[in-house]
C-alpha positions in Angstrom: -3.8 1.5 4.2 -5.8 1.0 1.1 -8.7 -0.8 -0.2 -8.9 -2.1 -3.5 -11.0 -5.0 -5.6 -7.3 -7.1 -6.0 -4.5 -7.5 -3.8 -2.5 -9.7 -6.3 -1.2 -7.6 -9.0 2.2 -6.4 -7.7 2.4 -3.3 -10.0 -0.5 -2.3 -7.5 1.4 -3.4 -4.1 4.4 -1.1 -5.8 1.9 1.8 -6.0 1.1 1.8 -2.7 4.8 1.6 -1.5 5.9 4.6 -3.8 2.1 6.9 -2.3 3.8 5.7 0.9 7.5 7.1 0.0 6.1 10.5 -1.0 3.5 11.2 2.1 6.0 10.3 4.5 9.4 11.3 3.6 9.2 14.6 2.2 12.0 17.4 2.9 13.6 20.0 1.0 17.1 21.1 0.4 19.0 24.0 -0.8 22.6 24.3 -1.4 24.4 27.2 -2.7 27.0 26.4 -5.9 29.2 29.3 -7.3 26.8 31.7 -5.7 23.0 30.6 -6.3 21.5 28.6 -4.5 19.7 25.3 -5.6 16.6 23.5 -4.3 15.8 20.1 -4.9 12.5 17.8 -3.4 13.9 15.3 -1.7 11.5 12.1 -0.6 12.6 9.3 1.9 13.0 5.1 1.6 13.3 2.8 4.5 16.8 1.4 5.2 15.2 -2.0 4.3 11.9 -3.5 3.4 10.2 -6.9 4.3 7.4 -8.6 3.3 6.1 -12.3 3.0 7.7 -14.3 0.2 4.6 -14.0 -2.1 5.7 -12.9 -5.7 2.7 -9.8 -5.4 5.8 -8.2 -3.4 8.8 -8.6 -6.5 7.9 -5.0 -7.3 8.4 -3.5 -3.8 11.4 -5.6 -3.1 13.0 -4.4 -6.7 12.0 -0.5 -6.5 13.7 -0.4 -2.7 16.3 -2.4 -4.0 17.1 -0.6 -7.2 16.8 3.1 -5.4 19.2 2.0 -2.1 21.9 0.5 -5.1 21.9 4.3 -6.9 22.4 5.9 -3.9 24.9 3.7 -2.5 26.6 1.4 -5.0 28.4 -0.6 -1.8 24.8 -2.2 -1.6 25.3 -3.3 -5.1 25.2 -7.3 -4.3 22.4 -7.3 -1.9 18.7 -7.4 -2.4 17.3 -4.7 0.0 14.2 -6.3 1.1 13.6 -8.7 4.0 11.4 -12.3 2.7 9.6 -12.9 6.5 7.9 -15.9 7.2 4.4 -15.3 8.9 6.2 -16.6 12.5 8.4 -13.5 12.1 7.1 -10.9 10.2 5.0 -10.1 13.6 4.0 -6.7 13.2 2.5 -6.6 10.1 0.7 -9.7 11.2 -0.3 -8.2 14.5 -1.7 -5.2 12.9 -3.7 -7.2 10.2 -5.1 -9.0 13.0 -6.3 -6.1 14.8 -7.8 -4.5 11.6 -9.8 -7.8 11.1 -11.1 -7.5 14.8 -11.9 -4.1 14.8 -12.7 -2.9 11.3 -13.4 -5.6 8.5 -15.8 -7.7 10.6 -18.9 -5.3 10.2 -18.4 -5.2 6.5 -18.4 -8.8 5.5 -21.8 -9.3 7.8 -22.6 -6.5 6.0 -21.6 -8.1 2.1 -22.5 -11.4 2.8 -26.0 -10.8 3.6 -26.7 -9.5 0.4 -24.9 -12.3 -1.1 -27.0 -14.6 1.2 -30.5 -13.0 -0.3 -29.1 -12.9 -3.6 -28.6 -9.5 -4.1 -25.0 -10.2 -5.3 -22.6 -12.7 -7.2 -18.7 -11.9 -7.5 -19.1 -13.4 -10.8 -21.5 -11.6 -12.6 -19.7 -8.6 -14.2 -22.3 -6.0 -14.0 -23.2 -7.0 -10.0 -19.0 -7.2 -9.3 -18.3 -3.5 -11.1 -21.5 -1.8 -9.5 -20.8 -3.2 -6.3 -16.9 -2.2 -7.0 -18.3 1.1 -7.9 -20.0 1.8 -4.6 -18.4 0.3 -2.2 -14.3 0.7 -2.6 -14.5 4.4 -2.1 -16.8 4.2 0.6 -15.0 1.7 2.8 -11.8 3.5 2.3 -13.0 6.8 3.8 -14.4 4.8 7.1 -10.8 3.1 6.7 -9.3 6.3 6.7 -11.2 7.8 9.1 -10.2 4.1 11.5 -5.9 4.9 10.3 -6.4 8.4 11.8 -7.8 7.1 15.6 -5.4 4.0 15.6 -2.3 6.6 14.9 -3.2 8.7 17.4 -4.4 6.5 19.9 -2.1 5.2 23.1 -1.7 1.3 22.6 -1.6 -0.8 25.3 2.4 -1.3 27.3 3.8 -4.7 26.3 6.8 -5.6 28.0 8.1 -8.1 26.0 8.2 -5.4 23.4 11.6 -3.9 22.2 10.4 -1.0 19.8 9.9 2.7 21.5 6.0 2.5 23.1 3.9 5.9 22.7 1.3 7.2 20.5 2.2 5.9 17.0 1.8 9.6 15.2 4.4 11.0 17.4 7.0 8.9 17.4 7.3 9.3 14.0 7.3 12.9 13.9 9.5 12.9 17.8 11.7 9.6 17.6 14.6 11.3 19.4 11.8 11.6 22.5 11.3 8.1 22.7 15.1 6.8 22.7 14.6 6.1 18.9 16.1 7.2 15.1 14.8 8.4 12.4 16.0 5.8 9.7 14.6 7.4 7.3 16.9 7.5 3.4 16.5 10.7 1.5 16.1 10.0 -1.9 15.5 12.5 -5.2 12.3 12.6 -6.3 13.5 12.0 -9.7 14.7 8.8 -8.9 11.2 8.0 -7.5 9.4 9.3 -10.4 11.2 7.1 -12.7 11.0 3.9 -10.8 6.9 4.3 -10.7 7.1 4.7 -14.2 8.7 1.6 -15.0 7.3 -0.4 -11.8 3.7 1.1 -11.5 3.2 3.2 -14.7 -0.6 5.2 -14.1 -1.9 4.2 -17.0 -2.1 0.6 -16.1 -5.5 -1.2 -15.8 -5.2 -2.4 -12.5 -5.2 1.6 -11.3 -9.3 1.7 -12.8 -11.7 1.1 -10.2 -13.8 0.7 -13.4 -13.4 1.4 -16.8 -14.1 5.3 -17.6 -16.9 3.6 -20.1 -19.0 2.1 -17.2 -18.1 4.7 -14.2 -19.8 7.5 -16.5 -23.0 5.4 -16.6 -22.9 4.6 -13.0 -22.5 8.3 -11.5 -25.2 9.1 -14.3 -27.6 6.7 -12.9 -26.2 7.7 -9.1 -27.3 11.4 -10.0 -30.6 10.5 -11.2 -31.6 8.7 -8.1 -30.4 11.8 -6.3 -27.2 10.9 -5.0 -27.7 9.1 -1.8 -25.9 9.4 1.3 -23.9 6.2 1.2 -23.7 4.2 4.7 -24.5 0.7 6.6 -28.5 1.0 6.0 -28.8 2.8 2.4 -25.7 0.4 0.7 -27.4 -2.6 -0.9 -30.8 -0.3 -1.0 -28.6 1.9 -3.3 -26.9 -0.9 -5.2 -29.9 -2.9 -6.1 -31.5 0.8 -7.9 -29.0 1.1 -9.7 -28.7 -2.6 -10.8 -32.6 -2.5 -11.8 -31.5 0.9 -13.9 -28.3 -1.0 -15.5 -30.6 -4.0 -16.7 -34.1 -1.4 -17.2 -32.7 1.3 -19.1 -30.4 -0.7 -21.8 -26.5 -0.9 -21.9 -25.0 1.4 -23.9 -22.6 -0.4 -26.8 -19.6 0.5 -24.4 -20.7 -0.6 -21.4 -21.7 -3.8 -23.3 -18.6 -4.0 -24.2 -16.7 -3.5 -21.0 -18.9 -5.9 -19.4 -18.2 -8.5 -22.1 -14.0 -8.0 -21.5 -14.6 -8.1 -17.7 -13.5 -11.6 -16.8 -10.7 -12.0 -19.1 -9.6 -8.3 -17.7 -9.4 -9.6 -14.2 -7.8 -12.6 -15.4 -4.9 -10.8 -17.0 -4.6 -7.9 -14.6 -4.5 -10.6 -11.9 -2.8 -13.5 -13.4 -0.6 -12.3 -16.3 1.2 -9.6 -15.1 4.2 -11.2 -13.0 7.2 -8.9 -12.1 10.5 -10.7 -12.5 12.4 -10.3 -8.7 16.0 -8.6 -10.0 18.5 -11.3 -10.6 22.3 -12.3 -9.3 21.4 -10.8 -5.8 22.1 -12.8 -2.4 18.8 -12.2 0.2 19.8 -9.7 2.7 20.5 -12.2 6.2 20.9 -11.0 10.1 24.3 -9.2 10.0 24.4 -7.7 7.0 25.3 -4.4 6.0 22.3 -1.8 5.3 24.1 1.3 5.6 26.8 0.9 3.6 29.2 3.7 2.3 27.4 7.1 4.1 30.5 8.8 2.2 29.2 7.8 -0.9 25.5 8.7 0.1 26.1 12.3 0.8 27.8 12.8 -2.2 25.1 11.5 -3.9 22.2 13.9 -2.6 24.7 16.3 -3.2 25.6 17.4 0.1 22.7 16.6 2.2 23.7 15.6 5.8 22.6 11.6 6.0 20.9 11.5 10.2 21.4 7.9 10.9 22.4 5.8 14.7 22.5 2.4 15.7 24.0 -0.3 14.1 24.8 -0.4 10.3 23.7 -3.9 10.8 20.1 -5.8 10.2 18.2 -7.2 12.7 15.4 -9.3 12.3 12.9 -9.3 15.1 11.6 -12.6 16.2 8.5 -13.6 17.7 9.7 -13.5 21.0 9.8 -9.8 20.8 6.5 -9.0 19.6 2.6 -10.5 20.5 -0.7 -10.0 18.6 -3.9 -10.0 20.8 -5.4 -12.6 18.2 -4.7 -15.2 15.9 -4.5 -13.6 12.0 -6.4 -14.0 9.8 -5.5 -13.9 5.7 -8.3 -13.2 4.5 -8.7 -10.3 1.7 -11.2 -7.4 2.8 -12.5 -7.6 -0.4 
């Protein structure tokens, strides 16, 4: 999970899908050819991918799309990505809503009191990128820190519920101990690397959590004030010394400048920067093929034995088969 100062831009959204691919599907294979042996990284995709229709997800929907096609051409008409609405894209929406519950509350009471006393306004560029500054990195180490316990915690038995019940951590790494598959798609990390660059290219504005300009002259004036221990009762404390050092000390001509450019750079980072969804493809429907041609697969990775089971068929889950302990909530965190 990550926390960012836009959820819009879907170049970001791609980002976090690709970090996603390569922490969670790593494995490495070696072959021998004409008597040496070759190794090659190989990452993993889901079988399929499904989101709500908003267009922030085109770049997800294209990268999985675009990687299951190379490895298995029979795909070749399908887009590989599921568009849920809210009333059945449940467990996303289940987990959001526990986040919201458990986590995100006690940082907006937090935030909106210093908006309430004034402290703070989202649209005055030097208040948004020092508060941006400080507190994006700290909430997502506590966010982190609240992944770790939820993954290897024991959630409550649901009956009603069809997926394998256990301690979220190790049914990933066990799945055959809890009646389950590994669904897992190796995939070349090649072919990984050169979808980011052309769906999520590093260089891109919306990867900044400021502009190098203004982050220099924030953990300037952070070290002068002795680099505070950043937490619940020192955050706004810290924020409004080094506002009063921003406005006391002058603005250097490139933080001026950075300042100046900040609206229009949210606008267009935000706004301007659609990704086209990949044309000519019918939307992947219950009953449709996912698997494909394993034949063809294997060949591809050359050689590596695809693990799958089940049916070669989706399934969509439906509400009946999933509950959330509250209503969601859409909020952003941020």
């Amino acid at each position: 999970m990550r926390v960012w100062w836009t959820n819009k831009n879907p170049r970001l959204i791609t980002k976090y899908f690709l970090d996603a691919v390569r922490e969670l599907g790593g494995a490495l294979l070696a072959y021998c050819t004409c008597h040496y042996f070759t190794l090659i990284l190989l990452l993993a995709i889901p079988v399929t991918t499904q989101s709500d229709p908003g267009t922030e997800n085109y770049g997800v929907a294209n990268v999985q799309t675009l990687a299951r096609h190379e490895l298995d051409p029979t795909l070749a008409d399908t887009l590989q990505h599921r568009w849920m609405s809210k009333a059945k894209n449940v467990k996303s929406e289940a987990n959001w809503s526990v986040l919201r519950r458990d986590f995100t509350i006690g940082f907006e009471l937090l935030f909106e009191e210093g908006v309430q006393k004034g402290w703070y306004d989202v649209d005055v560029p030097l208040e948004n990128l020092i508060f941006r500054w400080l507190a994006v990195p700290w909430m997502q180490k506590e966010l982190d820190e609240w992944v770790i316990m939820r993954n290897n915690s024991l959630p409550r038995a649901n009956k009603h519920k069809v997926l394998p019940h256990g301690i979220p951590a190790m049914i990933r790494l066990h799945p055959e101990l809890y009646g389950t598959t590994d669904f897992k798609i190796p995939i070349p990390m090649d072919v990984v690397d050169r979808l980011e660059g052309e769906y999520a290219p590093n260089d891109h504005p919306v990867f900044e959590l400021t502009p190098p300009e203004f982050d220099r002259s924030a953990e300037a004036h952070y070290t002068a004030i002795g680099s505070p221990q950043l937490d619940r009762d020192t955050f706004w404390l810290i924020y409004c010394e080094l506002k009063a050092r921003f406005l006391t000390g002058g603005l250097a001509e490139p933080v001026q400048e950075v300042i100046a450019a900040h609206v229009e750079t949210m606008r267009r980072v935000n706004e301007d920067d659609a990704v086209v969804l990949l044309p000519n493809l019918h939307n992947l429907r219950q009953g449709d093929n996912v698997i494909g041609d394993l034949a063809a697969a294997e060949a591809k990775l050359s050689g590596w034995d695809v693990q799958g089971g089940g049916s070669n068929e989706a399934y969509i889950t439906s509400s009946d088969e999933e509950s959330s302990d509250s209503d969601v909530d859409d909020e952003n965190i941020l």
